[in-house]
N, CA, C and O atoms as a Maestro MAE file, in Angstrom:
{
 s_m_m2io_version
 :::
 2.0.0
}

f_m_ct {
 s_m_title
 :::
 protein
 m_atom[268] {
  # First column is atom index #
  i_m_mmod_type
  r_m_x_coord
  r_m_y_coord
  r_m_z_coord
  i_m_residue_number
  s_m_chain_name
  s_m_pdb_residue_name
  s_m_pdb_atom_name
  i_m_atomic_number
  :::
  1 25 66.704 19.726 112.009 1 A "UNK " " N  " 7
  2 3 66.076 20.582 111.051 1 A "UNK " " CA " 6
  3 2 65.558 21.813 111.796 1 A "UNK " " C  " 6
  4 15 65.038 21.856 112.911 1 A "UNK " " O  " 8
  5 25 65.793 22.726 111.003 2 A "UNK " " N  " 7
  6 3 65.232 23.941 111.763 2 A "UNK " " CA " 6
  7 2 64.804 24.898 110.811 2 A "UNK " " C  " 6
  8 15 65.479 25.423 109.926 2 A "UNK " " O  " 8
  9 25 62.971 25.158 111.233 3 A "UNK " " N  " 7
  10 3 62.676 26.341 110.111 3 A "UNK " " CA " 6
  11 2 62.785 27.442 110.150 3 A "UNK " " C  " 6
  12 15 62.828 28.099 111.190 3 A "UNK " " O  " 8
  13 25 62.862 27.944 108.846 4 A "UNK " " N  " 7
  14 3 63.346 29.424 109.187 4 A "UNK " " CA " 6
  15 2 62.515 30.561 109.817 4 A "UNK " " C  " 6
  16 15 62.821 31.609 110.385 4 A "UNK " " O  " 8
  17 25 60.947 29.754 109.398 5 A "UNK " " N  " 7
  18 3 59.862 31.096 109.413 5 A "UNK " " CA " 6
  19 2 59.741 31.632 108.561 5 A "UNK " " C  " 6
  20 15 59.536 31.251 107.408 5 A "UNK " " O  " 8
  21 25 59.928 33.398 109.313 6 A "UNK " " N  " 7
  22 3 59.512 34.588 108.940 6 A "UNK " " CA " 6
  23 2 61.361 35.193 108.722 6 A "UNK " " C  " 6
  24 15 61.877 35.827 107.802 6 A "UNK " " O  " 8
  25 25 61.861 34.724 109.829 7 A "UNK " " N  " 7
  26 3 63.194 35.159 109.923 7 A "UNK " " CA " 6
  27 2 64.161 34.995 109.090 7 A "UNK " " C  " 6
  28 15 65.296 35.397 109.349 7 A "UNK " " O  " 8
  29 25 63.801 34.275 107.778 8 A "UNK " " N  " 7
  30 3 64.866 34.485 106.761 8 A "UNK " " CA " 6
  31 2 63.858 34.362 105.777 8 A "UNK " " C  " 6
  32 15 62.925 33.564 105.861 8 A "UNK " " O  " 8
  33 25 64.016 35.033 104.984 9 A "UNK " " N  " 7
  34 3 62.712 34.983 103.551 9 A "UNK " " CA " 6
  35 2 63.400 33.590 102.209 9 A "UNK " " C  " 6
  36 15 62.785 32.583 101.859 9 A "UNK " " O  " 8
  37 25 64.752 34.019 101.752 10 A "UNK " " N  " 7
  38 3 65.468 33.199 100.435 10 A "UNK " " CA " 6
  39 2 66.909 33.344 101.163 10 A "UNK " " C  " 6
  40 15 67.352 33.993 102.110 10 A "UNK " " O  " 8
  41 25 67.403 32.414 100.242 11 A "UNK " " N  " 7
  42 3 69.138 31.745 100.837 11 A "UNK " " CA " 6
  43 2 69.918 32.932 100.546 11 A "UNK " " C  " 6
  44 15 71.029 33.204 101.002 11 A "UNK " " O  " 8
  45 25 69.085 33.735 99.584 12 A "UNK " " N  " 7
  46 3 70.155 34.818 99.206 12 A "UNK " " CA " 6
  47 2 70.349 35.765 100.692 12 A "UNK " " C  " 6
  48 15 71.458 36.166 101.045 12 A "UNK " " O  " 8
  49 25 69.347 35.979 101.312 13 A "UNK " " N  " 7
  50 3 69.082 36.448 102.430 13 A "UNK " " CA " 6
  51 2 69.928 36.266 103.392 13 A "UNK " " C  " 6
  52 15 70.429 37.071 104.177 13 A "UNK " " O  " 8
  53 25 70.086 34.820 103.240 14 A "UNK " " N  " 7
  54 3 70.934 34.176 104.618 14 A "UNK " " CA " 6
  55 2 72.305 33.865 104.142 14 A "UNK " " C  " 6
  56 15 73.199 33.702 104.971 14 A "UNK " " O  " 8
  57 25 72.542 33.769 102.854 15 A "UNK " " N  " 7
  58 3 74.226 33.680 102.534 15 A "UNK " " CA " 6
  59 2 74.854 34.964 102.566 15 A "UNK " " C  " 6
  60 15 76.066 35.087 102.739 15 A "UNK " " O  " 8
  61 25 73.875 36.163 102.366 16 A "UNK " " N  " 7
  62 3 74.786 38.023 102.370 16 A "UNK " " CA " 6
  63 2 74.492 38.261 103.724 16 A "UNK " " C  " 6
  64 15 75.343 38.994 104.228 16 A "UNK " " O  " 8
  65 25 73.762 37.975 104.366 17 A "UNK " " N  " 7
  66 3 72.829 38.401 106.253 17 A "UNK " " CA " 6
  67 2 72.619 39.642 105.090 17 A "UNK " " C  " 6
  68 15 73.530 40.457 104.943 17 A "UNK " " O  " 8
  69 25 71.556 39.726 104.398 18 A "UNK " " N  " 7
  70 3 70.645 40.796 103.829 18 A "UNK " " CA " 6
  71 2 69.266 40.810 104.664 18 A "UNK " " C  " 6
  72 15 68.499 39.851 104.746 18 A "UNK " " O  " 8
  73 25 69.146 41.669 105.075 19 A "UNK " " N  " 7
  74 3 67.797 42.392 105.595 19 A "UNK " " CA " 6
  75 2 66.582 42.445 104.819 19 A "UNK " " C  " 6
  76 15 66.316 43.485 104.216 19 A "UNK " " O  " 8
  77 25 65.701 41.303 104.754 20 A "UNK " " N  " 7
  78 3 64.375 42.181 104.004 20 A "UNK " " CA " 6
  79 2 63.855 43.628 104.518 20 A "UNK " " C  " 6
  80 15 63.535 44.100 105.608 20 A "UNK " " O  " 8
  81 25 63.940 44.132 103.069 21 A "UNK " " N  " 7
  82 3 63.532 45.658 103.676 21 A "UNK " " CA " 6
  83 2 62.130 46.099 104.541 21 A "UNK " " C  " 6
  84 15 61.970 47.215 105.035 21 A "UNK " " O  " 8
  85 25 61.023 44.836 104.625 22 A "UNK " " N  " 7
  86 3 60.007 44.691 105.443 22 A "UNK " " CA " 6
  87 2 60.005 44.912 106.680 22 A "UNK " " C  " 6
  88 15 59.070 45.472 107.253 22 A "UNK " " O  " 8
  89 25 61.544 44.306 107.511 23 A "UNK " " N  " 7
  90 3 61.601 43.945 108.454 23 A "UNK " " CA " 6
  91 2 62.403 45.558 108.986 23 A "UNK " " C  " 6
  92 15 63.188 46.335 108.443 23 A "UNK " " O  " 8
  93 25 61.528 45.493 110.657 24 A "UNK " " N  " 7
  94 3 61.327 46.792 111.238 24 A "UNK " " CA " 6
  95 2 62.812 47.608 112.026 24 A "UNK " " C  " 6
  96 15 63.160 48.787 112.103 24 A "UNK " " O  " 8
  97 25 63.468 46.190 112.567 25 A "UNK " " N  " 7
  98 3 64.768 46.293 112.756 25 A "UNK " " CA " 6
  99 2 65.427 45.382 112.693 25 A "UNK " " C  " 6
  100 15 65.393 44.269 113.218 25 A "UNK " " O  " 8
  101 25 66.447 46.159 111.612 26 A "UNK " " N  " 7
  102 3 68.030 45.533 110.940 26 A "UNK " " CA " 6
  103 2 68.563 44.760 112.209 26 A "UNK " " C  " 6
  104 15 68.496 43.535 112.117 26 A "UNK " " O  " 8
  105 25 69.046 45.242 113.301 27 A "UNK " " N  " 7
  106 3 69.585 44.672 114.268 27 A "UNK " " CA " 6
  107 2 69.139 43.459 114.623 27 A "UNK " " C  " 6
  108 15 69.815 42.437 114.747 27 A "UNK " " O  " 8
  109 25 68.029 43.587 114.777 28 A "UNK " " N  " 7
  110 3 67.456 42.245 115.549 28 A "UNK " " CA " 6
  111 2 67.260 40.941 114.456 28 A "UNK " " C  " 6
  112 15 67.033 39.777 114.786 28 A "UNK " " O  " 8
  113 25 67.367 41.306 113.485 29 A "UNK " " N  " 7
  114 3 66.835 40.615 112.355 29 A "UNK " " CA " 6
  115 2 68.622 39.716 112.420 29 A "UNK " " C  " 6
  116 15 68.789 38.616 112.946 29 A "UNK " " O  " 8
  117 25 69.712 40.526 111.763 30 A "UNK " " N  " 7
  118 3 70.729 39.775 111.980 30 A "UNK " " CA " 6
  119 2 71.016 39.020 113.354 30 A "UNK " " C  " 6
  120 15 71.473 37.877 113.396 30 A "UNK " " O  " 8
  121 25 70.749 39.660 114.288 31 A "UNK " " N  " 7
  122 3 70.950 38.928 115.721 31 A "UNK " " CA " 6
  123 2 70.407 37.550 115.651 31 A "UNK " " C  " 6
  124 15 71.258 36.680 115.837 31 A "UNK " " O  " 8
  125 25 68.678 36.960 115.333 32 A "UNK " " N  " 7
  126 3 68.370 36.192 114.470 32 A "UNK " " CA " 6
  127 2 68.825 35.251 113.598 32 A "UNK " " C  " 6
  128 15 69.030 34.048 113.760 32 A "UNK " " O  " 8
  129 25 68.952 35.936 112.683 33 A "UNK " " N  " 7
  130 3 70.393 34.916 112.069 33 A "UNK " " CA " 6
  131 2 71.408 34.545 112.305 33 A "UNK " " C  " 6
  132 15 71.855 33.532 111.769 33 A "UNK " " O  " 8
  133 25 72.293 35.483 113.463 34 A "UNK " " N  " 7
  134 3 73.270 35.004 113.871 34 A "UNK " " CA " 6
  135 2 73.462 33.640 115.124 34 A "UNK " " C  " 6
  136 15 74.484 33.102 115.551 34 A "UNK " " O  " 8
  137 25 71.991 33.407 115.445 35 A "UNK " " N  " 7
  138 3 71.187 32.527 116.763 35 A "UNK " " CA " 6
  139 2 70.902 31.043 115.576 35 A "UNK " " C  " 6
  140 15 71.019 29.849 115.852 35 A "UNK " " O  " 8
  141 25 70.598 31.531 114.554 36 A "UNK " " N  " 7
  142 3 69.989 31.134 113.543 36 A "UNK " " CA " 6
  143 2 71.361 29.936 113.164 36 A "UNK " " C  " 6
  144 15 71.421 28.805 113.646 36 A "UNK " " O  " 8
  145 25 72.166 30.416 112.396 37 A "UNK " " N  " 7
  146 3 73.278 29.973 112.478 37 A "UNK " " CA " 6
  147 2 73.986 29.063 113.335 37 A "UNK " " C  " 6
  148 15 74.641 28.083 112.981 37 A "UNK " " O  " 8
  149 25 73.758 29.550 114.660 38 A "UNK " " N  " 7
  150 3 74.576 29.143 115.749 38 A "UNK " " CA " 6
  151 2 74.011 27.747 116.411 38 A "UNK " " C  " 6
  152 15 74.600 26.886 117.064 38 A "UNK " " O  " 8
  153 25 72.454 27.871 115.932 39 A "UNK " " N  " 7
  154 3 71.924 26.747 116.234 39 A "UNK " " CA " 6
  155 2 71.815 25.425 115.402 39 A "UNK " " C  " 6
  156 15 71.579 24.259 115.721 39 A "UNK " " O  " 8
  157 25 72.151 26.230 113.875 40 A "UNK " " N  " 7
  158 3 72.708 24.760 113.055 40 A "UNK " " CA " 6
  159 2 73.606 24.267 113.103 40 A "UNK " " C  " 6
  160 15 73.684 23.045 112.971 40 A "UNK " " O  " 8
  161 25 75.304 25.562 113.450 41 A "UNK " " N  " 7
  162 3 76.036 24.463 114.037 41 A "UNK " " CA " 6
  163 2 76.648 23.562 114.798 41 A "UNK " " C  " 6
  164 15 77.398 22.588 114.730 41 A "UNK " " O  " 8
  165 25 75.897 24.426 115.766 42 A "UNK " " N  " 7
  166 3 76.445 23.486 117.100 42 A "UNK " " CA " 6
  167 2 75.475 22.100 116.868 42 A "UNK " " C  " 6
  168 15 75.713 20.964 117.279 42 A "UNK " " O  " 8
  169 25 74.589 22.455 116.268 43 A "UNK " " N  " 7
  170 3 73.702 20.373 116.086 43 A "UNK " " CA " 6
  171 2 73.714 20.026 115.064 43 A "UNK " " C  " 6
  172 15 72.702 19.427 114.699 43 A "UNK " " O  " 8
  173 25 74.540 20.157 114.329 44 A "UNK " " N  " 7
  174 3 74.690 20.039 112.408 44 A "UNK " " CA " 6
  175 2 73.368 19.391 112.282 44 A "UNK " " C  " 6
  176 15 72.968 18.239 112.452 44 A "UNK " " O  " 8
  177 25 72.825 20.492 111.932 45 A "UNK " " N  " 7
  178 3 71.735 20.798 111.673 45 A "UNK " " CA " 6
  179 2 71.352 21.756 110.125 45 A "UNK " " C  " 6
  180 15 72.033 22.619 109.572 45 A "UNK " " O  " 8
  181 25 70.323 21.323 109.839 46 A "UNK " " N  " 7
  182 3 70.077 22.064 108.526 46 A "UNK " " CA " 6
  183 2 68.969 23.310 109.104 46 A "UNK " " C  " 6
  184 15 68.389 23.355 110.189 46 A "UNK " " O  " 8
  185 25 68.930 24.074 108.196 47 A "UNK " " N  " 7
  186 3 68.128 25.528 108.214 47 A "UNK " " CA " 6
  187 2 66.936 25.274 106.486 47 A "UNK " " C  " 6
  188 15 67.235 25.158 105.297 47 A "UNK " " O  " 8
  189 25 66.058 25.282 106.976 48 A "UNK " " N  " 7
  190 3 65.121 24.852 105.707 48 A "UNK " " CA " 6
  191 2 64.222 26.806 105.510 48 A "UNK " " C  " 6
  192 15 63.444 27.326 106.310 48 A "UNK " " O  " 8
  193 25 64.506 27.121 104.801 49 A "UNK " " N  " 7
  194 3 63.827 28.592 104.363 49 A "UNK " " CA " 6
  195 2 62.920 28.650 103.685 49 A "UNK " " C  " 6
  196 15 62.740 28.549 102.472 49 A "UNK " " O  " 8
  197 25 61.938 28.933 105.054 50 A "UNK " " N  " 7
  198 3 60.207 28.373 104.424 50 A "UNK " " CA " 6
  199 2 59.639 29.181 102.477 50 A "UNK " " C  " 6
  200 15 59.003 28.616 101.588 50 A "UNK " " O  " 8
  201 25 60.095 30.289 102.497 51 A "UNK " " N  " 7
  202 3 59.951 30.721 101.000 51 A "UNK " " CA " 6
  203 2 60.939 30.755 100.089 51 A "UNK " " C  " 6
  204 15 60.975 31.513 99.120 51 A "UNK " " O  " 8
  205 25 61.660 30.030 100.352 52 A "UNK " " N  " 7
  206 3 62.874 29.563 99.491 52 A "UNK " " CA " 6
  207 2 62.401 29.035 98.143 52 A "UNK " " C  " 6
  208 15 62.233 27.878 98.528 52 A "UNK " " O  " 8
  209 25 62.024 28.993 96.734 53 A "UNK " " N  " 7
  210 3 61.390 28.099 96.214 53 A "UNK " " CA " 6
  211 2 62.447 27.271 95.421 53 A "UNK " " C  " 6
  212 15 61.915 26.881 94.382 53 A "UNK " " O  " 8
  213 25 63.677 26.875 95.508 54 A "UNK " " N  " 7
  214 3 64.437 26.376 94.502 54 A "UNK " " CA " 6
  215 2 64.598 25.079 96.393 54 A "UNK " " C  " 6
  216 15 64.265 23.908 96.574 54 A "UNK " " O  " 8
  217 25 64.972 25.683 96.946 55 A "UNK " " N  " 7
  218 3 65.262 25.143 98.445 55 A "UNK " " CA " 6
  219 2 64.031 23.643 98.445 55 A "UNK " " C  " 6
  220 15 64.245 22.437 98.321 55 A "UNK " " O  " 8
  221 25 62.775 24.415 98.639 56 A "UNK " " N  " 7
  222 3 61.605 23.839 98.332 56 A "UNK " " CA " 6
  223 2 61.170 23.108 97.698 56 A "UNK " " C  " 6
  224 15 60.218 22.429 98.084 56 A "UNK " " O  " 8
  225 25 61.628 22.996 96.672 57 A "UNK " " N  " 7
  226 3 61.522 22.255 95.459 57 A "UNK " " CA " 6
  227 2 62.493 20.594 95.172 57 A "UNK " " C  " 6
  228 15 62.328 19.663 94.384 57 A "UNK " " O  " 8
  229 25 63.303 20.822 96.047 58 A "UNK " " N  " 7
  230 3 64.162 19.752 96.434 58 A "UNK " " CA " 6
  231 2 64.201 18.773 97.270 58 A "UNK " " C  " 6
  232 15 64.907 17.764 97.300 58 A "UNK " " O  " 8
  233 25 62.967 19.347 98.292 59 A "UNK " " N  " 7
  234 3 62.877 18.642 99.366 59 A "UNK " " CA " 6
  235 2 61.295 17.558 98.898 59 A "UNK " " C  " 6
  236 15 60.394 17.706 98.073 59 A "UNK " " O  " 8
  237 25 61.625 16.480 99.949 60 A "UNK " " N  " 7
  238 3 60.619 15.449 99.932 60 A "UNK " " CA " 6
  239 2 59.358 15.865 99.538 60 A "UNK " " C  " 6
  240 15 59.246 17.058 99.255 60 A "UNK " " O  " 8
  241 25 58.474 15.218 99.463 61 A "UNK " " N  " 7
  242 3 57.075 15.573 99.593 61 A "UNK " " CA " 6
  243 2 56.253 14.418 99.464 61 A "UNK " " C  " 6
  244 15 56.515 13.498 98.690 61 A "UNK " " O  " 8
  245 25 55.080 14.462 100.351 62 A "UNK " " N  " 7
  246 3 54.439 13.060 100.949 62 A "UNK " " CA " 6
  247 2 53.975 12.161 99.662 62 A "UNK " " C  " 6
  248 15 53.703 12.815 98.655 62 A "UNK " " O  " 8
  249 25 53.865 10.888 99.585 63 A "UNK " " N  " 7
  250 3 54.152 10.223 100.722 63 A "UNK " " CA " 6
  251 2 55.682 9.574 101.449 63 A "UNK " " C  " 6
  252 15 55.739 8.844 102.438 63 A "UNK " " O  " 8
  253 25 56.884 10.106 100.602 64 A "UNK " " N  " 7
  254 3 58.409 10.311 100.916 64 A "UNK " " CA " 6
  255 2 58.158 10.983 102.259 64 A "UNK " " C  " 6
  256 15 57.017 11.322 102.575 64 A "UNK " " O  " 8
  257 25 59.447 11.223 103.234 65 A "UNK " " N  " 7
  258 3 60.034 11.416 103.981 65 A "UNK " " CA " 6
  259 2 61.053 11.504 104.736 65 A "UNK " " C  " 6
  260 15 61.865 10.591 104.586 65 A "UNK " " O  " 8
  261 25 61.386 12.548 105.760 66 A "UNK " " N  " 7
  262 3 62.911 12.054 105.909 66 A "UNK " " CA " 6
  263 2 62.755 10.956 107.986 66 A "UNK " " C  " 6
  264 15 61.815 10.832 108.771 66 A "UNK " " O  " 8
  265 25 63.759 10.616 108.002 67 A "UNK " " N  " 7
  266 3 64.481 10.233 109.276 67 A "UNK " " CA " 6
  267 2 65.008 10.866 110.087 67 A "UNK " " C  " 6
  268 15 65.536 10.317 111.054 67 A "UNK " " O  " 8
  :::
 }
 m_bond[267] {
  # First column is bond index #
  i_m_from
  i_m_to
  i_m_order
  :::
  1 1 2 1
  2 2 3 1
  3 3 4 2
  4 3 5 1
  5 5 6 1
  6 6 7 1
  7 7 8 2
  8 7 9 1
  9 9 10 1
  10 10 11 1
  11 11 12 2
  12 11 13 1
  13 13 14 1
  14 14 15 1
  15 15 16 2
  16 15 17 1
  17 17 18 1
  18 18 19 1
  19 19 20 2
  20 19 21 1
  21 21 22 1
  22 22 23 1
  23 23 24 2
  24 23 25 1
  25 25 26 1
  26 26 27 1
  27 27 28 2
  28 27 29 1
  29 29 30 1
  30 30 31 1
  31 31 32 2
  32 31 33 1
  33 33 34 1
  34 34 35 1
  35 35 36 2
  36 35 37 1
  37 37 38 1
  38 38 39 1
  39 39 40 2
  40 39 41 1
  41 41 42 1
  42 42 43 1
  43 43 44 2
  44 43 45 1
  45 45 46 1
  46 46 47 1
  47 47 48 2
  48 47 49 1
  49 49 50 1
  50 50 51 1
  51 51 52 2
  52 51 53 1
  53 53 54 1
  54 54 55 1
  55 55 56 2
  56 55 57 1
  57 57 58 1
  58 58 59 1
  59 59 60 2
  60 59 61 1
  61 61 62 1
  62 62 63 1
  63 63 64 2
  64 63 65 1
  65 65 66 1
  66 66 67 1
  67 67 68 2
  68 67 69 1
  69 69 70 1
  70 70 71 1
  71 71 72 2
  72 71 73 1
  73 73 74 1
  74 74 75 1
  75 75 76 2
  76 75 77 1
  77 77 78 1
  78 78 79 1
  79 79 80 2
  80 79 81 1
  81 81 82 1
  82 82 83 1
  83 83 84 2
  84 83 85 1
  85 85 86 1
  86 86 87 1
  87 87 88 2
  88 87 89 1
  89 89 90 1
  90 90 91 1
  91 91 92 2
  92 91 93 1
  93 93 94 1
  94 94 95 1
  95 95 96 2
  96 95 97 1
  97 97 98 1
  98 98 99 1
  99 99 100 2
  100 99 101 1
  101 101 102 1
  102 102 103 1
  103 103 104 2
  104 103 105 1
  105 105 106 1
  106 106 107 1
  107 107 108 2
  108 107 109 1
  109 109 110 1
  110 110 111 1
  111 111 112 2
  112 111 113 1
  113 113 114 1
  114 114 115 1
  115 115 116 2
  116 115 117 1
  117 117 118 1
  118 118 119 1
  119 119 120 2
  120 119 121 1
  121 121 122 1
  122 122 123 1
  123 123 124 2
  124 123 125 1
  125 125 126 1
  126 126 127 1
  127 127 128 2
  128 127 129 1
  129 129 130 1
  130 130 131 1
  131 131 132 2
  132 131 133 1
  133 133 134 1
  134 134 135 1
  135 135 136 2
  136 135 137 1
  137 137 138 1
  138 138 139 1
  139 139 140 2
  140 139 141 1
  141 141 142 1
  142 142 143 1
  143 143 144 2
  144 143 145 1
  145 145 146 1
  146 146 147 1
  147 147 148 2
  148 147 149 1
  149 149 150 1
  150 150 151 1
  151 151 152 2
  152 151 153 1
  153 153 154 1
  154 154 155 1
  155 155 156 2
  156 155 157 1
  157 157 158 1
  158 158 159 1
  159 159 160 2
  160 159 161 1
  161 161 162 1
  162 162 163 1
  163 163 164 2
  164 163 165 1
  165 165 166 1
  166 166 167 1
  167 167 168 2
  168 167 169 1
  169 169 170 1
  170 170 171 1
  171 171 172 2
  172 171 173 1
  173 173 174 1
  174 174 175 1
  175 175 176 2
  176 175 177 1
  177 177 178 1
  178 178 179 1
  179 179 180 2
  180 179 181 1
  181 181 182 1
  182 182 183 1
  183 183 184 2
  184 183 185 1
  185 185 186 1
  186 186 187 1
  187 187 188 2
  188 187 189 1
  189 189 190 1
  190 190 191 1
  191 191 192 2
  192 191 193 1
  193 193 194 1
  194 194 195 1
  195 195 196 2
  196 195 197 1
  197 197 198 1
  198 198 199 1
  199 199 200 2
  200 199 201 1
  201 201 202 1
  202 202 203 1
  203 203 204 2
  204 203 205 1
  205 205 206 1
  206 206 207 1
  207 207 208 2
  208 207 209 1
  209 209 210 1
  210 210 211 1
  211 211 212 2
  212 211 213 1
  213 213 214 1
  214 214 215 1
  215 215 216 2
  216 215 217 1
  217 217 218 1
  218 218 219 1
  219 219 220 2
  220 219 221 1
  221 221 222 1
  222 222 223 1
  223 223 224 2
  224 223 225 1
  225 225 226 1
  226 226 227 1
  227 227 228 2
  228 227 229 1
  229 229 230 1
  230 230 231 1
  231 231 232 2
  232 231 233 1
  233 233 234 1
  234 234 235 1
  235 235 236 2
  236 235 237 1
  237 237 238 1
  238 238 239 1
  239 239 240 2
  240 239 241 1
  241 241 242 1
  242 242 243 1
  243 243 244 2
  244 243 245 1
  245 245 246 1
  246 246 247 1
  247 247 248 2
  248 247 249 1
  249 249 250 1
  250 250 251 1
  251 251 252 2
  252 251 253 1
  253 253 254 1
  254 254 255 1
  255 255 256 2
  256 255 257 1
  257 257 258 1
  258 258 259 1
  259 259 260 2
  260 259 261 1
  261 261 262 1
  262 262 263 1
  263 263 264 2
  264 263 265 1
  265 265 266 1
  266 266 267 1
  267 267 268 2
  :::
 }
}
């Protein structure tokens, strides 16, 4: 599992590599995602997008859990 943070805001974000317009530089921001990426698949691994709210909404919540 790996969170996203700050570095991806919503899935829409991370399925176009869209830039929140907040963020100071475009470059580094995709570079990010592209690390971002690279680190889910080389460990099939999931990417959980902390303000995601449909994402969020799907996932566990105590006293559930995962393994």
């Amino acid at each position: 599992m790996l969170l996203s943070g700050d570095a991806v805001h919503f899935k829409d974000n991370w399925d176009n590599k869209r830039v929140p317009s907040m963020n100071v530089d475009k470059d580094k921001t995709v570079a990010s995602m592209n690390r971002l990426e690279q680190l889910v698949t080389q460990n099939k691994g999931q990417l959980w997008i902390n303000h995601d709210k449909p994402q969020s909404d799907g996932m566990k919540r105590p006293p559930e859990f995962y393994e």
